[in-house]
C-alpha positions as CSV (number, residue, x, y, z in Angstrom):
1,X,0.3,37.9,-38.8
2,X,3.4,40.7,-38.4
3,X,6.6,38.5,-38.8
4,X,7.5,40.0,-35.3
5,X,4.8,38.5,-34.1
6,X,4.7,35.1,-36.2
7,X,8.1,33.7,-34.3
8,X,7.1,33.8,-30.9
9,X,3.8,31.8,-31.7
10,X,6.0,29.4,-33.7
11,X,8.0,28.5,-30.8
12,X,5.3,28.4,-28.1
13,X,3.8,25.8,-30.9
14,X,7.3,24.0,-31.0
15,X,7.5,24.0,-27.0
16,X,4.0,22.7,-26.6
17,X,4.4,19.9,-29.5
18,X,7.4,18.9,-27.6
19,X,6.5,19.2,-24.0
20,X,3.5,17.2,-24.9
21,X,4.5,13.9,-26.4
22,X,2.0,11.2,-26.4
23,X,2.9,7.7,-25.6
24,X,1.1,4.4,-25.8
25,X,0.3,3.6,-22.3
26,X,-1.3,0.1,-20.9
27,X,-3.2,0.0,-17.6
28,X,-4.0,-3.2,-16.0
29,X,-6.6,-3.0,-13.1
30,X,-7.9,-6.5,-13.1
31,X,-9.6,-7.0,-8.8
32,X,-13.3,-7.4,-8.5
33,X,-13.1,-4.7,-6.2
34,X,-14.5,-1.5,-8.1
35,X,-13.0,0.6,-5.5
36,X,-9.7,-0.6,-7.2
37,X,-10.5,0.8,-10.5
38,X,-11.9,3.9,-9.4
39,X,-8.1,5.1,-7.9
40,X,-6.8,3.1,-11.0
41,X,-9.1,4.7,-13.7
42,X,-8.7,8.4,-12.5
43,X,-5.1,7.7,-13.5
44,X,-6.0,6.1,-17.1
45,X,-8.3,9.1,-17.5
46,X,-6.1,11.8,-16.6
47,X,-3.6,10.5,-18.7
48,X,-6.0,10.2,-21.8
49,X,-7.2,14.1,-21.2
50,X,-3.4,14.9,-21.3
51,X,-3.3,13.8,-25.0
52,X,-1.9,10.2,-24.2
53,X,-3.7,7.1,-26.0
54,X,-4.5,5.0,-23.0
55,X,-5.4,1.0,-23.5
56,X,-6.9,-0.3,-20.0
57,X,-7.7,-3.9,-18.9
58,X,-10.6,-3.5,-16.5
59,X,-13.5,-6.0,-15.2
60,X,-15.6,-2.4,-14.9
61,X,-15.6,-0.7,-18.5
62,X,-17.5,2.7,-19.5
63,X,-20.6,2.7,-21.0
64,X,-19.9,5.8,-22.9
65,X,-16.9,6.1,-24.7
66,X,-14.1,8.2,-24.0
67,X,-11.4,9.8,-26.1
68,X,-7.9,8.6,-26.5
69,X,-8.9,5.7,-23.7
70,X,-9.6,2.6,-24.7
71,X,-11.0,-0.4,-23.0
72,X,-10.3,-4.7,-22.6
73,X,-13.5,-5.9,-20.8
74,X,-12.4,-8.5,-18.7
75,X,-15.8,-9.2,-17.4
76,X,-17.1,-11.9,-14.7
77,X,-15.2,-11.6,-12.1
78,X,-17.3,-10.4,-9.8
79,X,-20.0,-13.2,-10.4
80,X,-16.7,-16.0,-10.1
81,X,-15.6,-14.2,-6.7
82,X,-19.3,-14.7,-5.3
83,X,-19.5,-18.3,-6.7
84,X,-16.2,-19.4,-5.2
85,X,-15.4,-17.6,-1.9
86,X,-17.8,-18.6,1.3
87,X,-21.3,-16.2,1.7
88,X,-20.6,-13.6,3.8
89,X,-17.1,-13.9,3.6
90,X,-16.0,-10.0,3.8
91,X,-18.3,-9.5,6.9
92,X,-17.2,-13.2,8.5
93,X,-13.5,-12.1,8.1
94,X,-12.8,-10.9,11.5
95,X,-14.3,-14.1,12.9
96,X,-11.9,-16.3,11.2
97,X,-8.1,-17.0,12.5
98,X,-5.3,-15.7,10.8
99,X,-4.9,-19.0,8.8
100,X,-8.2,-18.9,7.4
101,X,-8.2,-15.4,6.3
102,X,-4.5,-15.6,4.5
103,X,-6.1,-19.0,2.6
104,X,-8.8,-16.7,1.6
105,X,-7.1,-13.8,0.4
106,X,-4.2,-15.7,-1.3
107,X,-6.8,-17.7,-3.1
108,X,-8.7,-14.9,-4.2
109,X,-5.3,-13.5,-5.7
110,X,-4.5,-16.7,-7.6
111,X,-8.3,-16.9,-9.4
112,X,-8.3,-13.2,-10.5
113,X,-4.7,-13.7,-12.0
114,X,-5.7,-17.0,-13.3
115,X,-9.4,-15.8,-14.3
116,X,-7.8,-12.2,-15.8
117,X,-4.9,-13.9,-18.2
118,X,-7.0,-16.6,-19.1
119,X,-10.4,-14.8,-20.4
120,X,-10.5,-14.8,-23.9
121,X,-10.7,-10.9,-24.7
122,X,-7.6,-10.6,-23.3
123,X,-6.0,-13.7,-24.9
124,X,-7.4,-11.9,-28.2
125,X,-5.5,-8.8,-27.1
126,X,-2.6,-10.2,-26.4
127,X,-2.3,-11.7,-29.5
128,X,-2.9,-8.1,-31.3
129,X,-0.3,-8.0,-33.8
130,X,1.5,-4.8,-34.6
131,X,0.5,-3.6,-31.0
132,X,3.3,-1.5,-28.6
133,X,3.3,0.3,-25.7
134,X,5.3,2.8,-24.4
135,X,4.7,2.2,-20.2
136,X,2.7,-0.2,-18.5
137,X,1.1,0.7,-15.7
138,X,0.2,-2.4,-13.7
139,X,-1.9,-2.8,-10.0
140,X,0.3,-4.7,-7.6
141,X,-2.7,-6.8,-5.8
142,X,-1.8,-10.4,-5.5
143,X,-1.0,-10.9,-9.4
144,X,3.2,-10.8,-9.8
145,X,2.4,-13.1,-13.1
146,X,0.9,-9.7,-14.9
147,X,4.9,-8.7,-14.9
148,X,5.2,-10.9,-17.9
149,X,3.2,-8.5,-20.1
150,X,5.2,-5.8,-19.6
151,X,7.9,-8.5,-21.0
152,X,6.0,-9.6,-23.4
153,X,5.6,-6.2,-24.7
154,X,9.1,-4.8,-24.1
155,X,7.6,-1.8,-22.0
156,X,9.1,-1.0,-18.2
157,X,6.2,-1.4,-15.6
158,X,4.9,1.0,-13.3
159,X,3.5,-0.7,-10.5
160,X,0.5,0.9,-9.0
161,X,-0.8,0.5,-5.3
162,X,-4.4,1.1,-3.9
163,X,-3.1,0.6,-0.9
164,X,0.2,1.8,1.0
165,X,3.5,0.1,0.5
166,X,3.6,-3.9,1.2
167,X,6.0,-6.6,0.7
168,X,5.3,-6.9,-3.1
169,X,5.7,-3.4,-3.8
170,X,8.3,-2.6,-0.8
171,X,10.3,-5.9,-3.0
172,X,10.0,-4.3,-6.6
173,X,11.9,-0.9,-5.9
174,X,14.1,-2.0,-2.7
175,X,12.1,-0.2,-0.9
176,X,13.7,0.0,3.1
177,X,11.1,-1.2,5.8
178,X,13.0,-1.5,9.3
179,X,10.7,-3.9,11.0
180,X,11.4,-1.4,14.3
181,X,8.7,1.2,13.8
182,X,6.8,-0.1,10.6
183,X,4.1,-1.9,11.5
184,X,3.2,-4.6,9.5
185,X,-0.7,-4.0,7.3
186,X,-2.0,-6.4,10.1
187,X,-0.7,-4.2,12.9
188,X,-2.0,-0.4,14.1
189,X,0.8,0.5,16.9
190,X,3.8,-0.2,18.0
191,X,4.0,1.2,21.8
192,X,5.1,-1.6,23.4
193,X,8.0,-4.7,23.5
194,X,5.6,-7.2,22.9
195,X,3.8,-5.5,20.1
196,X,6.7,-5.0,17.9
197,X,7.8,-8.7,18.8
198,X,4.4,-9.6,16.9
199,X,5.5,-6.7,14.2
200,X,8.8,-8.6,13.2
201,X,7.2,-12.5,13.8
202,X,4.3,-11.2,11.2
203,X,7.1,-9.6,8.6
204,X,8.6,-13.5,9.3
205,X,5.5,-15.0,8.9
206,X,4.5,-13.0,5.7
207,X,7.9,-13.7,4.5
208,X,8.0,-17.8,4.8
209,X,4.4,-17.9,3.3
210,X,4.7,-15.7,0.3
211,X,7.8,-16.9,-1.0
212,X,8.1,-20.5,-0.1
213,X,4.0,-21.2,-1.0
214,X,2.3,-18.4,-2.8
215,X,4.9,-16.9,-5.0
216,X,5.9,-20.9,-6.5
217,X,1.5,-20.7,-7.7
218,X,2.3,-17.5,-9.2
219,X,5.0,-18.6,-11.1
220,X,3.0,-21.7,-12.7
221,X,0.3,-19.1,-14.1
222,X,3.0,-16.9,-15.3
223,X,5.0,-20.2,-17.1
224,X,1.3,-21.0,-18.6
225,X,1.0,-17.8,-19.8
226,X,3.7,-16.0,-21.6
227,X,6.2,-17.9,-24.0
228,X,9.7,-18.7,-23.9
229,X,12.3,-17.2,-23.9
230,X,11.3,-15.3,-20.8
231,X,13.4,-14.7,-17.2
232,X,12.3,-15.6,-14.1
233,X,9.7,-13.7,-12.4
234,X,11.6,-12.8,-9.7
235,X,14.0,-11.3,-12.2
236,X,11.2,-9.5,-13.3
237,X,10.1,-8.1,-9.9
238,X,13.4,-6.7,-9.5
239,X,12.9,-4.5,-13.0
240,X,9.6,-2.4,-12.3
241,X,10.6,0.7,-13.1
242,X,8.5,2.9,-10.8
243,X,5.9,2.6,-7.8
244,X,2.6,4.4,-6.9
245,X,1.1,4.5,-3.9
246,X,-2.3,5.4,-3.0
247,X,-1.4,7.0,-0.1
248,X,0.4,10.0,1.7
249,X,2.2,10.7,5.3
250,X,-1.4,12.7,6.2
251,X,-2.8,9.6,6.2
252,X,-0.8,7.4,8.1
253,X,3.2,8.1,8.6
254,X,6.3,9.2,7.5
255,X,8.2,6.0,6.3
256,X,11.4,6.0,4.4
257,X,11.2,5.1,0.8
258,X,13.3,5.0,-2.4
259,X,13.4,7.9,-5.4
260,X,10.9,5.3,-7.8
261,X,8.7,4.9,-5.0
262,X,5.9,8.0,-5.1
263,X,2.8,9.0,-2.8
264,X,0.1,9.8,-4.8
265,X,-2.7,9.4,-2.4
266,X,-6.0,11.0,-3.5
267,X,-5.5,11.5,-7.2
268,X,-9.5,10.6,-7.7
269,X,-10.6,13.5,-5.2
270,X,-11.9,16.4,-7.4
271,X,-10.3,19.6,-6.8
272,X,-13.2,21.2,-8.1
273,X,-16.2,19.7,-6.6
274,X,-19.2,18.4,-9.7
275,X,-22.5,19.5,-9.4
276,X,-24.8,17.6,-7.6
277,X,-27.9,16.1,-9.4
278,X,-30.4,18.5,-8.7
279,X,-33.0,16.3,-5.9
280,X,-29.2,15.7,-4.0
281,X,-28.1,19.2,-4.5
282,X,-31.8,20.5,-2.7
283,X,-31.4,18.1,0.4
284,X,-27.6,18.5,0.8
285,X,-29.0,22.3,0.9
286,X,-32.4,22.4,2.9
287,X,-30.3,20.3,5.8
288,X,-30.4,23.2,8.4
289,X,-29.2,20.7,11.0
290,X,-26.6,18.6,9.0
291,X,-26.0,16.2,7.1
292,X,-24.8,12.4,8.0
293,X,-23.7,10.1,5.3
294,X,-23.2,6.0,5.8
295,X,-22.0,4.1,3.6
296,X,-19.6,0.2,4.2
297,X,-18.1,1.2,0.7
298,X,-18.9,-1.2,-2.8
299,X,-17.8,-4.3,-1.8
300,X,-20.6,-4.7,1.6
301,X,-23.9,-5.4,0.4
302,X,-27.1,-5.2,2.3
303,X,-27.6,-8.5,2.3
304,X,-24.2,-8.9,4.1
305,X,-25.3,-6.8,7.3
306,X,-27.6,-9.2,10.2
307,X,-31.1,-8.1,9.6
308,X,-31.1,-7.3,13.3
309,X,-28.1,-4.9,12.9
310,X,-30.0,-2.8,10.6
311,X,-32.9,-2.4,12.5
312,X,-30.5,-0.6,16.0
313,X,-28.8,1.5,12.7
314,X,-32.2,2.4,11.9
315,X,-33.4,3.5,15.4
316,X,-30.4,5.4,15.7
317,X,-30.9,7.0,12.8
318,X,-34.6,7.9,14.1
319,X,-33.6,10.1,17.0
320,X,-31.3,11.9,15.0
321,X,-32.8,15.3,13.9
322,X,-30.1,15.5,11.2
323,X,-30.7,14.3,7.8
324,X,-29.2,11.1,7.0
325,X,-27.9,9.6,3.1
326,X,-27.7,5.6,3.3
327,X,-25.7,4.0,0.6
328,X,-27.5,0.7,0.4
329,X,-28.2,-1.6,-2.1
330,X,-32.0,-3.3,-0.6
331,X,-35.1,-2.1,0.2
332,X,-35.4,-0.6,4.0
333,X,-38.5,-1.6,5.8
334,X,-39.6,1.3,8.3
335,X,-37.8,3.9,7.2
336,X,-37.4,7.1,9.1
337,X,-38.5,10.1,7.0
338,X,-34.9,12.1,7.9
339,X,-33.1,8.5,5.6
340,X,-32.6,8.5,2.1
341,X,-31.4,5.3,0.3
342,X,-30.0,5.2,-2.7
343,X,-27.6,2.0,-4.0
344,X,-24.9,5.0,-5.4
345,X,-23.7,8.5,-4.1
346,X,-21.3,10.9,-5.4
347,X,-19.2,10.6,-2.2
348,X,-16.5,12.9,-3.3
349,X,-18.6,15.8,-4.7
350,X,-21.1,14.5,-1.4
351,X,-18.3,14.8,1.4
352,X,-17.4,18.4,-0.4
353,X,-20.8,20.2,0.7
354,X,-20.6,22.4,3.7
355,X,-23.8,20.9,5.5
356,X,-22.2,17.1,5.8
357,X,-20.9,16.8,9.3
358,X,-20.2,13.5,9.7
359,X,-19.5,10.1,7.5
360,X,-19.9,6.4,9.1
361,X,-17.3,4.5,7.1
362,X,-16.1,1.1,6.5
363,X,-12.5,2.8,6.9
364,X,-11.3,2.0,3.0
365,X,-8.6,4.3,2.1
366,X,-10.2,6.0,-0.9
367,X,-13.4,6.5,1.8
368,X,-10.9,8.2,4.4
369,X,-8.7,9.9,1.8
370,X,-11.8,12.4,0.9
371,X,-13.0,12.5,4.7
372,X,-9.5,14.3,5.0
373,X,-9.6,16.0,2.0
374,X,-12.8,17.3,2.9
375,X,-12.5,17.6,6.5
376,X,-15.3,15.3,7.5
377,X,-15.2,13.4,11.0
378,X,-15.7,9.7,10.7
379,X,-17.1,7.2,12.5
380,X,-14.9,4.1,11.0
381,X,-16.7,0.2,11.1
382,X,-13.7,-1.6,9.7
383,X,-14.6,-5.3,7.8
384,X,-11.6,-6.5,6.5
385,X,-8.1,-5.8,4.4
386,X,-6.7,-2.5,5.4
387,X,-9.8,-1.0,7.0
388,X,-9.1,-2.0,10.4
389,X,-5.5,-0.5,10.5
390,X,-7.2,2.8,8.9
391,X,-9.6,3.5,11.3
392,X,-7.4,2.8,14.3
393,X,-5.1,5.6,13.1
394,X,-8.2,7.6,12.6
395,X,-8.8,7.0,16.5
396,X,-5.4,7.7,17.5
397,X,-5.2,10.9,15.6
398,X,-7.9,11.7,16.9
399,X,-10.3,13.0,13.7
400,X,-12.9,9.8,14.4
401,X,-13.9,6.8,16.4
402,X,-14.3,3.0,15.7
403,X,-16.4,0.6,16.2
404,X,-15.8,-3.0,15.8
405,X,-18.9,-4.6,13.4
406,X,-19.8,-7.6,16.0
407,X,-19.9,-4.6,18.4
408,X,-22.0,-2.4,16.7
409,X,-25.8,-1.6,18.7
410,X,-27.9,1.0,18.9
411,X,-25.9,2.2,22.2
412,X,-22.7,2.3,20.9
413,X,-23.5,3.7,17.6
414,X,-25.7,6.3,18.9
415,X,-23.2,7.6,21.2
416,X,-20.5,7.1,18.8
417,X,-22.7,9.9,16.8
418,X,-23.9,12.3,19.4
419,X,-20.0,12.3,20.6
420,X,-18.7,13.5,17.2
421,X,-21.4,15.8,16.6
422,X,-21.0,17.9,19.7
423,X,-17.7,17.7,20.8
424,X,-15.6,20.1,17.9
425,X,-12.4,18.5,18.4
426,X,-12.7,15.9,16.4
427,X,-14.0,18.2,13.8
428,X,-10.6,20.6,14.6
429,X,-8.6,17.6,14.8
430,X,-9.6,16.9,11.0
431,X,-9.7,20.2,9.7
432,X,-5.8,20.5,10.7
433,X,-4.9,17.0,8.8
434,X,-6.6,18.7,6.2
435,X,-4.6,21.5,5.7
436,X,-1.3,19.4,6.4
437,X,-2.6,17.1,3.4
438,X,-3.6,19.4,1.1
439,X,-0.7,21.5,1.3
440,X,1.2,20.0,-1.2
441,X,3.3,21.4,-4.7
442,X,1.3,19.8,-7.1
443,X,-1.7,17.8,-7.1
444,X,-1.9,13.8,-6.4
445,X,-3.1,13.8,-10.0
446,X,-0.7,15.9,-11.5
447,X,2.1,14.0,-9.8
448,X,0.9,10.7,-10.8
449,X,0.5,11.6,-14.7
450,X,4.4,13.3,-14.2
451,X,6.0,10.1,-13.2
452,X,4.3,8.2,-15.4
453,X,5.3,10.3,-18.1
454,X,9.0,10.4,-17.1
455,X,8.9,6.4,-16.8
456,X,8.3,6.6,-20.7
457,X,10.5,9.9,-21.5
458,X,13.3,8.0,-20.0
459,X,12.5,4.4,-21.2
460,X,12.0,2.9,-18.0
461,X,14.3,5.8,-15.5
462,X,17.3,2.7,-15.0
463,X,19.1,5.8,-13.4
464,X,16.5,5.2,-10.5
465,X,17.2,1.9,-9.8
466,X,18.2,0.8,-6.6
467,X,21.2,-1.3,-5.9
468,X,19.9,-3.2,-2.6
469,X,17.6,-4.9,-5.7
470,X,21.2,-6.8,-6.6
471,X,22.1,-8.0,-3.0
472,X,21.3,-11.1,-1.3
473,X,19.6,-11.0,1.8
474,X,22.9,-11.4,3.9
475,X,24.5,-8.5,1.6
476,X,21.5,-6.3,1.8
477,X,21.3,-6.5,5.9
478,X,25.6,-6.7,5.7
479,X,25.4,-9.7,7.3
480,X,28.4,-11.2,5.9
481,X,30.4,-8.0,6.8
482,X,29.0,-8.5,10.7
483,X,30.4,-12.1,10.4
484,X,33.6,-11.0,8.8
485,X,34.3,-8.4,11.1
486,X,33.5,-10.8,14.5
487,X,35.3,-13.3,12.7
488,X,38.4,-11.3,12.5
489,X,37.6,-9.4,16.4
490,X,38.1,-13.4,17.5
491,X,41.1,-14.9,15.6
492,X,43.0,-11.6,16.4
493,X,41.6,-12.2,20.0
494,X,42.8,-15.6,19.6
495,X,46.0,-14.4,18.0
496,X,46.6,-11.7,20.6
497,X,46.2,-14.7,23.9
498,X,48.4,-17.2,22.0
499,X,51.2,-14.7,21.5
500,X,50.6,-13.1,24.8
501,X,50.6,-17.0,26.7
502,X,54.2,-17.9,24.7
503,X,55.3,-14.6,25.7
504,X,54.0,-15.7,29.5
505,X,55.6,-18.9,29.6
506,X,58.6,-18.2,28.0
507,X,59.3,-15.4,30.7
508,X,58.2,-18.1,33.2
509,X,60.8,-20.4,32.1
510,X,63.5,-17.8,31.8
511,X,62.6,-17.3,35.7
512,X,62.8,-20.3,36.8
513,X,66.4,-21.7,34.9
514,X,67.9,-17.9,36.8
515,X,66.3,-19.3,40.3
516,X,68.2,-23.1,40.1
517,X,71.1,-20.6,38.8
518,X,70.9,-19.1,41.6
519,X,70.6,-21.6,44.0
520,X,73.8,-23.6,42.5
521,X,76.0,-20.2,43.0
522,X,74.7,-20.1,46.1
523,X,75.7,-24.0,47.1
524,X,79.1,-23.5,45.4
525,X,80.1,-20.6,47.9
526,X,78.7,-22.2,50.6
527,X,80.7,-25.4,50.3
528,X,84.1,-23.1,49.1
529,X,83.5,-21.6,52.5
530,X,83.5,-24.5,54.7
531,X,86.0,-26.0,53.3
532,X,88.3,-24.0,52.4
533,X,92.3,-25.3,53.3
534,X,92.4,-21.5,55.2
């Protein structure tokens, strides 16, 4: 090589050895819920393609290896969740009160923090000597006692949401969330008085039961855990140095959120759709009339669904002349020759193909994400979590319908369908959230692996720390300056009417003395007149 030309490829080595640092990065996806893992895991993976060496605790590891990404099987918790937690309890959910449901939920937190620590693969981990990391990046899911590893090994923690923001994440950056026009994750709208009075009594609610009864079971798992010296783990909330969310404005609105906090909704989408196997790939193809794909996501089983609610989905499905792909785990007596059932799809490469026309979803945010992405129209059957809240927005933007799962007949669903499929605004509707979604600088994927790789660059990013973190509750809402300020409005008040009364009287008495004054001059002439010796 000319030396002329030997320099220049020396310093575009240099540049690339130095722009591409690896780091040592920890990923903790630990819910039962694979849907979790596969928001979770495109992250890991994307990181590990970049050059990184990725270690990730997951209940759902890889059956072929992949480079630089390394895997902690923390397996069973699917099996415990089943064992533990009522049959049916994910379609029963909207038949249960409020009470019932936050018991379940908060229970199922406790056992997959308790179940995750505790296994023995990742006690063996933990125990790895000789083992750093540079970043941890950690799911925020009901399990604040996972903030001790990132203690235990001296990394900052990223926190990573597959939802939107909540009151764990919203609590960990300082994240603003004015009660006014945020509804709460149980809440779609807030049109009316009376619905943001339920808004602010469920941020209460939330409030009173997470701190005062669910945080105090966190913090015993977290004391079992990890060894002393340690802080508290509230202290440790208040140190995680950055927040994903699985989400975007598209998707539901614009909210105000600080620098660490970072929508990244959609980073599993493929940009560039994958093949289809090649039976898939012919359907998807020969479909002259469309196609329709249904699937309740990977947590709702067949068995889950009343045996009497598959047979209306299945007469539907019989009149339609479009060809329809049931993701479904059982066998399907009768089936109509225009159904295919299989127990896994490609939905993203799936929803990509120009001959899918419509998709009847449970409303998960992954499932909606790549509707949008896609522009598919949806036909949303919420179960439980965040569903319900998705779909309505779904409805009120008007890109899909819903339809409640006690509700759901032959009737409804059928002209749920035959609405979508012939009237193109929903299909217009969705096509412009589309374009508002995918227009953005850089990829969900791309954005997600930046921030993750400034986190380590920066060794935690303190500079982005907010300072609300520090205040109290009193300070944070200034409070104490409101009560200051009325405080000193009334004494001065106070101050001002005392000094103003003294002034009063004293005039009064000044009046009065001049009046008896007067009258005496006035007696003293009188009586000097009358008798007087002239």
């Amino acid at each position: 090589m000319e030396p002329k030309t030997l320099l220049p490829a020396v310093l575009l080595l240099l540049i690339n050895v130095i722009g591409n640092e690896s780091y040592k990065i920890l990923g903790i996806f630990h819910t039962c819920s694979k849907s979790h893992y596969i928001v979770g895991g495109a992250l890991m993976k994307g990181l590990a393609e970049k050059g990184h060496d990725v270690t990730v605790i997951t209940p759902f590891p890889h059956s072929e290896p992949i480079k630089n990404f390394h895997e902690v099987p923390v397996t069973g918790i699917e099996q415990l969740f089943e064992e533990s937690l009522p049959e049916n309890v994910l379609v029963d959910m909207g038949n249960r009160s409020t009470i019932e449901t936050l018991n379940i939920i908060l229970s199922a937190g406790l056992m997959m923090t308790n179940y995750t620590l505790n296994h023995e693969v990742f006690q063996k981990f933990l125990h790895t000597k000789d083992i750093h990391f540079d970043v941890v990046v950690m799911e925020v899911f009901l399990n604040e006692a996972f903030l001790g590893i990132g203690h235990y090994f001296n990394a900052p923690v990223i926190g990573f949401s597959a939802f939107g923001a909540s009151k764990s994440t919203n609590n960990m950056v300082g994240t603003p969330t004015p009660m006014s026009y945020i509804p709460h994750i149980a809440f779609a709208d807030l049109e009316s008085f009376l619905q943001r009075v339920i808004n602010v009594l469920g941020y209460i609610g939330e409030e009173i039961i997470m701190n005062w009864f669910y945080m105090p079971e966190q913090e015993k798992i977290y004391n079992a855990i990890f060894p002393d010296p340690k802080p508290k783990l509230e202290e440790l909330q208040k140190n995680v140095s950055l927040v994903l969310l699985n989400n975007h404005f598209s998707l539901s609105f614009p909210r105000p959120y600080v620098p660490n906090m970072i929508e990244v909704g959609g980073l599993q989408i493929n940009r560039t759709p994958k093949p289809l196997p090649s039976d898939l790939q012919t359907l998807m193809d020969e479909a002259i009339h469309g196609v329709i794909y249904f699937s309740l996501g990977s947590n709702i089983k067949s068995k889950h669904i009343p045996a009497d609610q598959q047979i209306e989905i299945l007469n539907v499905f019989r009149k339609l002349k479009q060809t329809v792909l049931w993701k479904w785990d059982g066998q399907v007596a009768d089936k109509p020759d225009n159904v295919h059932v299989s127990d896994w799809y490609p939905q993203d490469d799936l929803l990509a193909h120009p001959n899918m026309k419509l998709f009847i979803t449970h409303g998960g945010l992954l499932s909606l994400t790549e509707a949008i992405y896609h522009a598919v129209p949806v036909i949303g059957i919420p179960i439980f979590a965040d569903q319900p809240l998705n779909v309505a927005r779904a409805e009120t933007l008007g890109y899909g319908k819903s339809i409640q799962l006690n509700d759901l007949n032959e009737k409804i669903l059928s002209s749920a369908i035959v609405e979508l499929l012939t009237n193109d605004k929903y299909a217009r509707k969705m096509k412009s959230i589309s374009e508002i979604y995918r227009d953005q600088p850089m990829t969900p994927l791309e954005t997600a692996i930046y921030w993750t790789e400034y986190v380590a660059r920066h060794r935690g990013a303190p500079h982005l720390r907010s300072a609300g973190l520090d205040l109290s509750f009193f300070a944070y809402h200034s409070l104490d300056v409101f009560a200051t300020v009325l405080a000193a409005v009334y004494f001065t008040w106070r101050l001002i009417k005392f000094v103003f009364c003294r002034i009063t009287a004293n005039g009064l008495k000044k009046n009065d003395k001049n009046v008896v004054n007067k009258k005496k001059v006035s007696l003293s002439s009188v009586l000097k007149s009358n008798f007087s010796p002239n």
